[in-house]
Each structure stands twice: as C-alpha cells, then as structure tokens.
VEXMILO-17114 format. One record per residue (C-alpha): x negated, y, z negated; residue number from 1; chain. Coordinates in Angstrom, 3 decimals, decimal comma. Last residue first. Layout:
          u          v          w     k   c
          X          Y          Z   NUM   A
...
This chain:
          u          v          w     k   c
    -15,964      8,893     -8,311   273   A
    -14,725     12,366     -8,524   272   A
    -11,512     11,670     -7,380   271   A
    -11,389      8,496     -9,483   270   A
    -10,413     10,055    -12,834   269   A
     -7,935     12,300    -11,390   268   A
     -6,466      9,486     -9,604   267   A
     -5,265      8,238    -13,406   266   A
     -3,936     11,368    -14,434   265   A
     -1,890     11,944    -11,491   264   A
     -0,402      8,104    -11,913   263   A
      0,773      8,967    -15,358   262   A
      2,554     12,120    -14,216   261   A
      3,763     10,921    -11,123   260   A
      5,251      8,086    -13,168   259   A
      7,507     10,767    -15,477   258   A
      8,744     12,513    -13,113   257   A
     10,516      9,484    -11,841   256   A
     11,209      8,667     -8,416   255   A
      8,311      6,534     -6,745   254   A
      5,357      7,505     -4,147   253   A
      1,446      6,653     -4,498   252   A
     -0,656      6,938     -1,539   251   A
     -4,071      5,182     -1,282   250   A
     -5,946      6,832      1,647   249   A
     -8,051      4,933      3,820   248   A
    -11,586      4,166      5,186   247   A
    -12,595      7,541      4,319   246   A
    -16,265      7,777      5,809   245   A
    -18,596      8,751      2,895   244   A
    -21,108      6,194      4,685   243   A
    -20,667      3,316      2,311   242   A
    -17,173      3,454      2,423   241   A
    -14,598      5,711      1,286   240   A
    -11,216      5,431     -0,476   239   A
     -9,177      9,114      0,017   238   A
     -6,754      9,376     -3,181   237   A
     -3,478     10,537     -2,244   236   A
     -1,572     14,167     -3,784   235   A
      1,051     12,252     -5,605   234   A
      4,478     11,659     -3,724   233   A
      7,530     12,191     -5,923   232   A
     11,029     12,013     -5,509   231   A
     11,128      9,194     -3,026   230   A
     13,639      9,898      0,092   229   A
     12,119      7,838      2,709   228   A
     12,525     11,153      5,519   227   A
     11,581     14,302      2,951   226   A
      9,725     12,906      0,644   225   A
      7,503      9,912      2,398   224   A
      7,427     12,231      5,663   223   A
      5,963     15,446      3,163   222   A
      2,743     12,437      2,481   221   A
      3,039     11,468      5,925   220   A
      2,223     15,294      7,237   219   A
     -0,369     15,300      4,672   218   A
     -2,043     12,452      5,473   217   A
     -2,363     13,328      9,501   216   A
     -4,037     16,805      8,215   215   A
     -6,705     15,321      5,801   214   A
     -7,701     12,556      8,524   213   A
     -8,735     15,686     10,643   212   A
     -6,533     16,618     14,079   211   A
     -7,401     16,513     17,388   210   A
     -7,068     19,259     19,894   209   A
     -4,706     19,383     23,197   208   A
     -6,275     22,624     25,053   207   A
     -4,129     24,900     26,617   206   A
     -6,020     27,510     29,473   205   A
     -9,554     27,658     30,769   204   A
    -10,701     29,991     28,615   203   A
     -9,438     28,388     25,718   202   A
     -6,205     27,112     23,986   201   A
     -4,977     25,351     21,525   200   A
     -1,712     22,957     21,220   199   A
     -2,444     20,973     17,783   198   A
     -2,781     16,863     17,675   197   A
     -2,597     14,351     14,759   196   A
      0,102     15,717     12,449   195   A
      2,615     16,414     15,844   194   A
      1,461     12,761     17,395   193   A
      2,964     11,295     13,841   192   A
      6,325     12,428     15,267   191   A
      6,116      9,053     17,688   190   A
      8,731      7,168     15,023   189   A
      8,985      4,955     12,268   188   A
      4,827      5,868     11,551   187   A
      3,681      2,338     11,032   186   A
      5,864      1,293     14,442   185   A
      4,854      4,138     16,225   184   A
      1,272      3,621     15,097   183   A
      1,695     -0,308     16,139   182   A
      3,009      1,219     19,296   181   A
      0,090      3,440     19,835   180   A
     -2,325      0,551     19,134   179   A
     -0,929     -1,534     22,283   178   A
     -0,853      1,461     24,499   177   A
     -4,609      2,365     23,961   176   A
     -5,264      5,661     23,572   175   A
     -5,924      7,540     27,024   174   A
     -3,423     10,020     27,207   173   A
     -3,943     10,876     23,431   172   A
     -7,879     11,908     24,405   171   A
     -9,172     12,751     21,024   170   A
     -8,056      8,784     20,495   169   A
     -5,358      8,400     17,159   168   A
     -4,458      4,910     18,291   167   A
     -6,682      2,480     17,837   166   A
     -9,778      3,521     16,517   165   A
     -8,420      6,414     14,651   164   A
     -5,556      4,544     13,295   163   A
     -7,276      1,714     12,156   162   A
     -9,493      4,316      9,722   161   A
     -6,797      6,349      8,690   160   A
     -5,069      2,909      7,134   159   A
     -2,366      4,358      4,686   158   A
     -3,180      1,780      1,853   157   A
      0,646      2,309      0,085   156   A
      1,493      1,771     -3,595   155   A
      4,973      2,250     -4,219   154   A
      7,498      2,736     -7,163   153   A
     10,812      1,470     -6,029   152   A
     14,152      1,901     -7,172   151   A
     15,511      4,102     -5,455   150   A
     16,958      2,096     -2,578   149   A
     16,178      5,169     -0,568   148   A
     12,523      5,150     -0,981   147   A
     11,944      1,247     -1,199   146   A
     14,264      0,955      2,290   145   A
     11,777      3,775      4,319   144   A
      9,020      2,212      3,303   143   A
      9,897     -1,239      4,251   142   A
     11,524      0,439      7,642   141   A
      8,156      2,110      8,630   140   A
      7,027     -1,460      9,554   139   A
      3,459     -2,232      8,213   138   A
      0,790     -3,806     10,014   137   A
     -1,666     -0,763     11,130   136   A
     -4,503     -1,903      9,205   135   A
     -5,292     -4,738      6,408   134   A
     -2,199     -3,839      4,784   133   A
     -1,908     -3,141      1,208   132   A
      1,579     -2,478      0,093   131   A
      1,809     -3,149     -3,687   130   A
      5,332     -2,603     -4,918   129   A
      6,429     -1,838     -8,467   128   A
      9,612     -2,818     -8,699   127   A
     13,314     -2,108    -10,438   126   A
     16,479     -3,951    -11,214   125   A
     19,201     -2,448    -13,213   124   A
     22,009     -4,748    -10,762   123   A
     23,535     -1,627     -9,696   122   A
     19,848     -0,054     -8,233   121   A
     19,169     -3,615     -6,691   120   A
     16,483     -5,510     -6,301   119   A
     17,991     -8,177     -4,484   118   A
     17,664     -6,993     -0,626   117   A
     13,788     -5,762     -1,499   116   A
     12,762     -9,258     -1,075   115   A
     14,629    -11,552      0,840   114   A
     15,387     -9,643      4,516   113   A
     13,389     -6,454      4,703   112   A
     10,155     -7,555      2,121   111   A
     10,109    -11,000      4,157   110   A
     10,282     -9,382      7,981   109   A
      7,674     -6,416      6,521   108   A
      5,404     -8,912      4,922   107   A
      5,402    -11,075      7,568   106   A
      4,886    -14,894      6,281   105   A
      4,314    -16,771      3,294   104   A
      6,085    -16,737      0,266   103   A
      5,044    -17,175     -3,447   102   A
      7,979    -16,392     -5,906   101   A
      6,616    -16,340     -9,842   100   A
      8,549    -16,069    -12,575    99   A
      9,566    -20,010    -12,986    98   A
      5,864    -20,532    -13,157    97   A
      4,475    -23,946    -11,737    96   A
      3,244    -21,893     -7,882    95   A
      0,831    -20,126    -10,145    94   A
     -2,645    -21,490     -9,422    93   A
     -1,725    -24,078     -6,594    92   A
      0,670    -21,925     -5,065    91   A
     -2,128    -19,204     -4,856    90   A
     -3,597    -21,253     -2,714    89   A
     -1,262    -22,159     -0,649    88   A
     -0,515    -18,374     -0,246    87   A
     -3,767    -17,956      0,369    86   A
     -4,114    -20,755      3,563    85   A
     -0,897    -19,810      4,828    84   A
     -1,902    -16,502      5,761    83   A
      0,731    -13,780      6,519    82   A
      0,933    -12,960      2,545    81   A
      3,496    -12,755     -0,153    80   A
      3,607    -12,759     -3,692    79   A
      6,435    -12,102     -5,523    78   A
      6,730    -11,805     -9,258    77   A
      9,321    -11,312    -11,839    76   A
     10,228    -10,411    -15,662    75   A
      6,674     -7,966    -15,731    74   A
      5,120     -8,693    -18,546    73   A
      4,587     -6,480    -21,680    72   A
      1,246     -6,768    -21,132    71   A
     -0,331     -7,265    -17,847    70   A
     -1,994    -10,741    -17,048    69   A
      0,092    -11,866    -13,945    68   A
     -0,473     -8,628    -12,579    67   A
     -4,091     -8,899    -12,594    66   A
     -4,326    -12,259    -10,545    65   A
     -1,627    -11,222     -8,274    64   A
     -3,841     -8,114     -7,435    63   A
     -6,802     -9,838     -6,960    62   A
     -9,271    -10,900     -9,709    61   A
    -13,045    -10,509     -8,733    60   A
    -15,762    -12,941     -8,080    59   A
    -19,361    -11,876     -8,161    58   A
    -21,237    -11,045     -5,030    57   A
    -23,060     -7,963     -6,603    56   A
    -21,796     -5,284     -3,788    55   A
    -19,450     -7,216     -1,602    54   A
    -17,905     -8,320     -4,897    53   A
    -15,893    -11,790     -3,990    52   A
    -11,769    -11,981     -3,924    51   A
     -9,325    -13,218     -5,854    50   A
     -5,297    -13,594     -5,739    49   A
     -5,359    -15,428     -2,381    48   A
     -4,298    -12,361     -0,522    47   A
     -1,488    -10,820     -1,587    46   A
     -0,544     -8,808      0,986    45   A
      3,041     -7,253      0,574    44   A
      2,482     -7,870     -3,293    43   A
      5,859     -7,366     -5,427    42   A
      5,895     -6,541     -9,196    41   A
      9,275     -7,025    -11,206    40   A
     10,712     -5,317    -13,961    39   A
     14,459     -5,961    -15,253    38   A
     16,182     -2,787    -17,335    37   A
     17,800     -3,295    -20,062    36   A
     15,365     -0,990    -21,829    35   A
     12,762     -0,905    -24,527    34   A
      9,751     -1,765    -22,469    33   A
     10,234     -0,188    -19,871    32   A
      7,610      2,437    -20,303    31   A
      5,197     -0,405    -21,530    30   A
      5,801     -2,416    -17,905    29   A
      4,801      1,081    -15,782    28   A
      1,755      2,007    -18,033    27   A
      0,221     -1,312    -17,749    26   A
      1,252     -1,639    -13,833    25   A
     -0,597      1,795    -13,612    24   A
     -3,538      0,919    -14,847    23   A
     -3,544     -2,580    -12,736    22   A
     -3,261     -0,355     -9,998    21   A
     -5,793      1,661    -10,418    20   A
     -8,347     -1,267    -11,462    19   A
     -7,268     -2,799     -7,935    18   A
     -8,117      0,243     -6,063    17   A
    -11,587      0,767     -8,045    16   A
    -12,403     -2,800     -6,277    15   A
    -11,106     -1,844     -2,951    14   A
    -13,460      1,489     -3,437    13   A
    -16,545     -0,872     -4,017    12   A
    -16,178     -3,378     -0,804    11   A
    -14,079     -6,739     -0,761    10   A
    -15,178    -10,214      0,155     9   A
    -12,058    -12,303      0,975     8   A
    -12,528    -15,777     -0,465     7   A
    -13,445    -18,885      0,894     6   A
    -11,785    -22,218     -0,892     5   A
    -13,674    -24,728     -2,269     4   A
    -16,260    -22,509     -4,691     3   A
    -12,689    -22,745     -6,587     2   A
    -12,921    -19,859     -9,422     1   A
C-alpha cells in the first residue's frame, strides 16, 4: 500500500459490498469457464483500487484490486473513475497489463460511448458491471443499454440516502430543483415521483404523503424489468450505517436464471448481518 497517496475510507456495509461482489465475480468467471464466450468486468467508479477500514483503519482491496485476483480470470478489465488522481493511480499498479483499460472521466459518457458499445451479444461478449456511484450520478441510459444489450449482469448502489436529501423532500414543491433533475436523470424520467408520493386525504381534503425507502426500491426494482429489460432483478440488499439508517440498496439485475440463483444465496447470508 502507498502511505503516498490518500485513500477513500469506507464504512462496514461498503466493505461486506465488496466481499459480495467478489463472490459473485468467482461464481460468474467459473460458470464460463468452458465456453467461447469472452468475460470482462467493468467498474463505473473505480476508485483507486483500495481504500482504508473506517472501523480498524486497515487497508482494504477495492473492487479493481479483487477482480484482478479472481480465478478463472476475467479476459478484460475496465476501470474508470471521474478522478484523475485514482485512475493515475491505478495506472501505476496495473496500467502494464494488456487486459486492463483504465479511463478517466464520466462514467455514464465513457460506459455510453467506448465501453458498453463493444460488448456485444453477436461478438459472444459478456460483463459483469459494477455501478457504484457516490450519489445521484448515474444516467438512466447506462442502465437502460446493459438491460437491453443482454449481456450484462449489474451491480447497482441505488443511493436512497442522496435522494432523500436532495430530491425526495416531504414537501415535493419545495425540493430543490437542482437535485430533482439529477433524480430525473437517475430515474430516466419524473415517474419516480409516483414510488415516492401517494394522494391521501384528511379532514381537510387531499394530502400529498411521502413514501418509505422500501416503496421507492420496489418501484425501481419492477422499472429494471419491465423498462431496461433484464430478466431477473433479486429482491436488493438495504446497506446501513451506524444508526440502522439504509444508506443504500445494492440491486443486482442480469438475464440468466441461473445468476439470480447464485446471487440470492449470497444476499441471504448478509440480510441478517
């Protein structure tokens, strides 16, 4: 580890994130294993590929980190982040493999225009794709490409948290414009205000009522089926914080039976957690 370079400190449920999916990368390479087929694992936020315990203060492997080690291998890896300063960094640890693409910049504008473009149904390509953003910075059309391109399995932080705060107000008229476009933006459309609000009414008349977190990730979960077109969306796992507070939920989408089976069993061993 380079005491050099200042790492992202992440909290306990980020940590049991990054064991899931390294369990499910495992399971994902060794079911390929016999087939034509070429593998490849993309990070939308890759960070610098390590990060510091909040809770002991000892390092711990990113995502990149941990996908680099999985065995069988994945044939191809891209790495991309917004900040300069990890992807340079992450240049200097792996930027000599042949396998490994490191690109810096908008994960949605890279993903859209280099990334998904060439894996390819035809071409038997397929991906397992971490998309981790630090809040509301995600363009609905990423999702909405891995779904119908087919041949995406997809890891999504669905940030209930950001939302709340910036867009999600009790009072919609008063949320701040700004945050309601990023929502809009997350979302593909303003339908998320259906999941978030109900019409009720009391003495005085129609009452516009928020919604819980459990209601807004449901409607997304049926929006990842029925609108991105993947197969299979596994119930999501909420990731808490200190306080119990769900910070996020991780959502899990692809096309096989076969992966929502294997990723089913290992949520069912954090629920509880």
């Amino acid at each position: 580890m380079d005491t050099n370079f200042e790492f992202d400190e992440i909290g306990y449920w980020s940590e049991l994130k990054l064991e899931i999916v390294e369990k499910y990368g495992g399971a994902y390479t060794t079911a390929f294993k016999n087939t034509q087929l070429k593998k490849y694992y993309v990070d939308g936020f890759s960070g610098a590929g390590m990060h510091v315990s909040k809770t002991t203060g000892s390092p711990i492997e990113g995502s990149p980190s941990r996908a680099l080690k999985i065995s069988p291998p994945f044939d191809g890896y891209y790495f991309i982040d917004l900040n300069e300063h990890k992807t340079s960094y992450l240049q200097s640890q792996y930027g000599q493999r042949q396998d490994v693409h490191i690109l810096t910049g908008d994960c949605s504008e890279v993903l859209l225009k280099e990334v998904l473009p060439q894996i390819q149904w035809k071409d038997y390509k397929r991906a397992l794709c971490l998309l981790d953003p630090y809040g509301l910075h995600m363009d609905w059309q990423v999702i909405y490409q891995a779904g119908q391109s087919k041949t995406i399995d997809m890891f999504l932080n669905f940030p209930v948290m950001d939302m709340n705060r910036n867009a999600i107000w009790k009072n919609p008229d008063k949320a701040p414009r700004e945050g309601v476009d990023r929502m809009n933006r997350f979302w593909g459309d303003e339908s998320w205000k259906q999941a978030a609000y109900s019409e009720e009414r009391d003495l005085f008349g129609p009452v516009t009522v928020k919604q819980g977190n459990d209601e807004v990730a449901a409607a997304f979960m049926n929006r990842l089926k029925t609108v991105a077109g993947f197969a299979y969306v596994a119930d999501p796992l909420p990731m808490k914080n200190t306080t119990n507070a769900t910070v996020y939920y991780l959502f899990f989408a692809a096309q096989k039976p076969v992966a929502s089976k294997i990723i089913t069993d290992i949520f069912a061993k954090y629920r509880s957690v």
